[in-house]
Every structure is written in C-alpha cells, then in structure tokens.
VMD Tcl script that draws the C-alpha trace (Angstrom):
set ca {
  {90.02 62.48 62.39}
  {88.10 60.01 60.06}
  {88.64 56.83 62.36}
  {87.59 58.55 65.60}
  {84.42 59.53 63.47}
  {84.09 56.24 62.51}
  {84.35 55.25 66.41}
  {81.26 57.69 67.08}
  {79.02 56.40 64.14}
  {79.61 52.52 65.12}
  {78.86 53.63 69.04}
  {75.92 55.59 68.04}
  {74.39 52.23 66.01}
  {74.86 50.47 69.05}
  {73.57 52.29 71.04}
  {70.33 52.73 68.87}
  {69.48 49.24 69.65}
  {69.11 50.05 73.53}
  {66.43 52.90 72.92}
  {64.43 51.49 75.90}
  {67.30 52.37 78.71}
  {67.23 55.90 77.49}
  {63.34 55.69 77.78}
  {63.09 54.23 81.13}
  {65.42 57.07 82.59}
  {63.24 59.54 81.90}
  {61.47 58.24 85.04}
  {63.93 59.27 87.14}
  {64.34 62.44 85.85}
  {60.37 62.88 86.08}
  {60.75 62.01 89.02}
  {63.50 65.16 90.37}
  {61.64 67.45 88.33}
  {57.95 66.68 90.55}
  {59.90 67.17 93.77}
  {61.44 70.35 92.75}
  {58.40 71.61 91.56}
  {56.78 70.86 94.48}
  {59.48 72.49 96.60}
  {59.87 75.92 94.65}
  {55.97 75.36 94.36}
  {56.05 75.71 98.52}
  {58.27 78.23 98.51}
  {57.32 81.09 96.24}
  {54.05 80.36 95.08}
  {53.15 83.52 92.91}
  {55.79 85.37 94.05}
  {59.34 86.93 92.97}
  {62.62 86.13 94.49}
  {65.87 87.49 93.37}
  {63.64 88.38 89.95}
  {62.73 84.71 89.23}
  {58.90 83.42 89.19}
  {58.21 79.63 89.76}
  {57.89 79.28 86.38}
  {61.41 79.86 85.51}
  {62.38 78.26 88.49}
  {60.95 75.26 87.17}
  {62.40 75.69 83.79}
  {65.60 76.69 85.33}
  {65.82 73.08 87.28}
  {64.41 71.16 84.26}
  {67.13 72.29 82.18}
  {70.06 71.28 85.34}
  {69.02 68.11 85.43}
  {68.26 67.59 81.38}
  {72.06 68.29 81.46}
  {73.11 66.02 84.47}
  {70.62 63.46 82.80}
  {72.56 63.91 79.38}
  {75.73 62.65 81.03}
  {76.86 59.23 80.24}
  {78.98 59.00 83.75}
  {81.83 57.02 81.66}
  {84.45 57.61 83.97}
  {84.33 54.52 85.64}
  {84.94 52.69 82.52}
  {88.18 54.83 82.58}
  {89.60 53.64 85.85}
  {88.62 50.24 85.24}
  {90.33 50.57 82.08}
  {93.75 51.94 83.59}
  {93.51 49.24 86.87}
  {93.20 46.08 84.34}
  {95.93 47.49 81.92}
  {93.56 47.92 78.92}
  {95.35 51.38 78.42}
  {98.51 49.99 78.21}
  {96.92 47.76 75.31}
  {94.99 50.87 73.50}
  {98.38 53.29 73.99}
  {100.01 50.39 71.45}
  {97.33 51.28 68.57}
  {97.59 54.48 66.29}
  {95.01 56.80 68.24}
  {95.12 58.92 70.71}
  {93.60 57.35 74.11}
  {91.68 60.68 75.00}
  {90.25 61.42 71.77}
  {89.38 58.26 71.20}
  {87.39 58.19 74.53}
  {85.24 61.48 74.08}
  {84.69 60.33 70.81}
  {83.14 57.29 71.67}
  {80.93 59.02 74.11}
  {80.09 61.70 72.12}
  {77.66 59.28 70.54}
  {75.41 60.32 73.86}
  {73.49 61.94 71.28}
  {71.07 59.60 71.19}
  {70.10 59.87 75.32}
  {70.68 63.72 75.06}
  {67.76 63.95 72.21}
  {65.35 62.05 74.02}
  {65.97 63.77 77.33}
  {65.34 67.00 75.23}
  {61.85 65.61 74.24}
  {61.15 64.75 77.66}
  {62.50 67.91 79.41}
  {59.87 70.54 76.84}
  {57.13 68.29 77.55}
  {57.43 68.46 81.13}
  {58.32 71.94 80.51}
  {55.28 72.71 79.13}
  {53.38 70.52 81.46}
  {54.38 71.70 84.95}
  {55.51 75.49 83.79}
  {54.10 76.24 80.74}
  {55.38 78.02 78.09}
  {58.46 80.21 78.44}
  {58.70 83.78 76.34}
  {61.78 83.24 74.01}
  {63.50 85.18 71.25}
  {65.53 83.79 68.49}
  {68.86 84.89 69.40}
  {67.85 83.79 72.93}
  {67.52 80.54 71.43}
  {70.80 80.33 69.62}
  {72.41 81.45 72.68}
  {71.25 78.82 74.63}
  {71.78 76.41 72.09}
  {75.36 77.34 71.55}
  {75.77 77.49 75.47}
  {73.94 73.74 75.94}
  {76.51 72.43 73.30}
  {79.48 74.00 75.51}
  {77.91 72.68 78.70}
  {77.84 68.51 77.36}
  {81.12 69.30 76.12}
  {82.32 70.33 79.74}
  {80.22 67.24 81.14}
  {82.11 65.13 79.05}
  {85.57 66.63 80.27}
  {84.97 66.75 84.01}
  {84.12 62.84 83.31}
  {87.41 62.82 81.62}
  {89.16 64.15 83.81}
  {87.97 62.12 87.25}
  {88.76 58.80 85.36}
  {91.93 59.24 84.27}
  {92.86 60.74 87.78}
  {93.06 56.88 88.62}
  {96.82 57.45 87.00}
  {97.53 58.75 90.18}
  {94.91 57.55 93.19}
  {93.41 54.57 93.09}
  {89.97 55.15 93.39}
  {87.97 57.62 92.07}
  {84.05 57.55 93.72}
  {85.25 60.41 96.64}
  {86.08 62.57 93.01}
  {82.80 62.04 91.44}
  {81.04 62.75 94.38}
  {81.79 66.09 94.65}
  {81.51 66.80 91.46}
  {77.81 65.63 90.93}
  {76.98 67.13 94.48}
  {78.39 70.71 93.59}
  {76.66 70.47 90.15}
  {73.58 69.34 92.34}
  {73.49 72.51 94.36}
  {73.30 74.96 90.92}
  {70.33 72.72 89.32}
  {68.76 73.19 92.49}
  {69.74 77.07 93.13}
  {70.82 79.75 91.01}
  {73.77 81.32 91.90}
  {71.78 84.53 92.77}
  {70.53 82.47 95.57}
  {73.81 82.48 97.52}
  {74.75 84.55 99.98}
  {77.59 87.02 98.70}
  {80.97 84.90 99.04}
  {79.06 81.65 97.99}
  {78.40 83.44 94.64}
  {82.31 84.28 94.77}
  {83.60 80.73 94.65}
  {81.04 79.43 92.74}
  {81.71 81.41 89.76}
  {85.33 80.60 89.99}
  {84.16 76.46 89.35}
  {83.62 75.08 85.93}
  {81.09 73.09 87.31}
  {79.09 76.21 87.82}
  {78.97 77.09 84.22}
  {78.27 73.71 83.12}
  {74.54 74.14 84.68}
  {74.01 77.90 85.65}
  {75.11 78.96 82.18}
  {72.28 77.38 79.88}
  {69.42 77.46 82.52}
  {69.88 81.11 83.10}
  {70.62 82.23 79.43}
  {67.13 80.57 79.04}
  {65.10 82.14 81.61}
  {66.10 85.37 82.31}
  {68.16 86.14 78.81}
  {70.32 89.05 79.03}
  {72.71 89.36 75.65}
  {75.29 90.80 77.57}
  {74.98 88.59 80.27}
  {75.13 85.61 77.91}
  {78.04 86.39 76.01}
  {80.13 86.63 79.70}
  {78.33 83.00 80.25}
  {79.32 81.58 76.64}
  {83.18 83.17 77.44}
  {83.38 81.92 80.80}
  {82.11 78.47 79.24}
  {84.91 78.52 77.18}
  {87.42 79.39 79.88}
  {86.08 76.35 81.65}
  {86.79 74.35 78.70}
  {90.19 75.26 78.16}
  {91.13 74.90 81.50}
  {89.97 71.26 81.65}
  {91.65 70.88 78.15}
  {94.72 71.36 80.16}
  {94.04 69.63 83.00}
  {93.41 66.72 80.24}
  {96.56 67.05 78.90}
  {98.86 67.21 81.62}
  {96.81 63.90 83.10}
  {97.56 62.07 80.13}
  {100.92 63.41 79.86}
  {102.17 62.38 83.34}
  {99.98 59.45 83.05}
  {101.76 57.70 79.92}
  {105.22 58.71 81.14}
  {103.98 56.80 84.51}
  {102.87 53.64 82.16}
  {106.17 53.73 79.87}
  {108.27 53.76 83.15}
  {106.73 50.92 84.60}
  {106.17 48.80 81.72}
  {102.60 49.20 81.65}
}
mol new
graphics top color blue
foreach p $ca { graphics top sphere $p radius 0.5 }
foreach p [lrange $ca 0 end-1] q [lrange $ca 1 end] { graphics top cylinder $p $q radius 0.2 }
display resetview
C-alpha cells in the first residue's frame, strides 16, 4: 500500500506547481453556475416547487457541478494507454494497474479544494447562506467523499472499456450528459417513471446524493442516500474487476 501512497504524494507535488489551471477553471464553472441561476431565477422566483426555494436550487446545482468540476476526466489517458501498449509495459512491474491508476488521481485533491473555496463563495454570493446542522454536515461530507470516489470509478471504468471497443468518447458522453441532467434537476423533478430509472443509475447518486443531503437534509433520507452510494460503489468495484480481469487475459493471449 506504501508505494501507491508514494504514487499519490509525488502526483500531488506535481501537481502543486500547476495551481493556476485549477484557478482558471473556476471560470467555467462561474460561468454554469450564472446561467443556472438565472434559469431557476426565471422560473420560480420566490416560489416553491416540489418543496425546493431558489435558494436551494442554487445550492443544489452549485454543489452538481463542484462535483463534475472535481473530476479529473482521466479516462482518456487510459485508452491511450491500452492503444499504445503502455499497459502491457506497467502489467510487467509489481503493482496493480487499477490501483495504481486511482491512486495517482486521487491526488485531485488539490483541484477538489479549490473548487470547494470557489463553490461557498459563490454560494454565499448568489444564494446566501444555507441553514445547516452538524450531523447534516458530516452527512454530506461523508456522502461528497463517496460521490469523488464514484467519479473516479465511472472514469475507470469507461477507459479501460477500450479492452474491448476501440473508442471510448460515445461512453463518456453519456455519462457526463446523464450526470448533467441531475445537476440541473433533482430527481423530484421527473415525471414518475423518470424517477424510476434514475434511481436505479449510479450516476444518479454520484450528484443527487450530496446536493440533496445538503439542502433539504432528512437523516433518514440520508442514510438510504449514503447506502445506495455504497451500492453504487460496489457495483462499479465489480464492474472494475471483471474489466481488468478479461482485459489482462485478452493482453496475455495476444502477447500484449
């Protein structure tokens, strides 16, 4: 476990010297969080819908794309690393390929703490302050942890799907598009059997699960959203392993 430690802390040193990237994407996600404003802004003003206020709204969609911001969208540096053979070279060394992979990106810290800064202020700026408890906090704490954990896994699992097709973009696009809708609109927003399939995706819980543990906290509630977080996460645990499974068996019988 020491040496993929060791791969996070030299990552995360690296990464400290590009400080300015992670500042100038906060832009962007200034930006998405204006026109959303605007757009909730428009269509509740200072009323109610489905027991959310523009407020929380706003807070809702501040903390969707705070965790679609937090992602470090490394799965094309999978693919390109299982087209050009550099797996073949890393499968050779004494680590595991996946671990050594979320590892390295789990030095995202540094982007996800500055995006945090960013997304209170703006919070605070355009919503104001929100009415929170401390277990309400820990929950949502506990449930944004689970959530960049899941972020890293779905990118996971879309690059090393280039074991079997050869390109991945069509993969990725429906991911970030269906985790798109929920920063946009809680599920409560759906009709009835748009609700149903949506809480059968992990990418629901990835988004819905944080944003609405922090607006409209419900202990109950949140310990179904924490569980079904961790449902997602095993799932795509085995998804992981089965990919890399197949996926080195496929390598070994063709000589990599």
């Amino acid at each position: 476990m020491n040496k993929y430690l060791q791969i996070t802390k030299f990552t995360i040193k690296k990464e400290a010297k590009f400080i300015l990237n992670y500042l100038s994407s906060i832009f962007g996600f200034t930006i998405h969080i204006i026109v959303f404003y605007f757009i909730w802004d428009y269509i509740l003003g200072s009323k109610q819908l489905n027991g959310y206020t523009t407020n929380m709204l706003i807070w809702y969609v501040i903390v969707g794309e705070y965790i679609l911001y937090s992602s470090n969208k490394f799965n094309r540096q999978i693919s390109s690393d299982v087209k050009n053979g550099t797996i073949a070279n890393m499968l050779t060394k004494p680590i595991n390929f996946v671990l050594y992979l979320f590892f390295e990106n789990a030095s995202n810290i540094i982007k996800i703490i500055v995006n945090l800064i960013a997304a209170i202020l703006l919070g605070l700026i355009m919503a104001g302050p929100i009415s929170l408890s401390i277990t309400n906090v820990i929950f949502f704490i506990i449930s944004i942890l689970f959530s960049i954990l899941l972020n890293i896994m779905f990118e996971l699992i879309i690059g090393l799907s280039t074991f079997f097709i050869e390109e991945t973009k069509a993969l990725y696009l429906v991911l970030s598009k269906l985790m798109l809708i929920i920063v946009f609109s809680p599920v409560e927003m759906f009709p009835e059997w748009g609700q149903i399939i949506l809480k059968f995706l992990p990418t629901t819980y990835a988004i819905y699960a944080p944003a609405k543990i922090l607006v409209m906290f419900d202990i109950s509630q949140a310990i179904k959203l924490i569980l079904c977080q961790l449902l997602s996460i095993i799932i795509c645990c085995g998804i992981l392993f089965l990919q890399y499974k197949k996926g080195v068996k496929k390598i070994n019988v063709n000589g990599g």
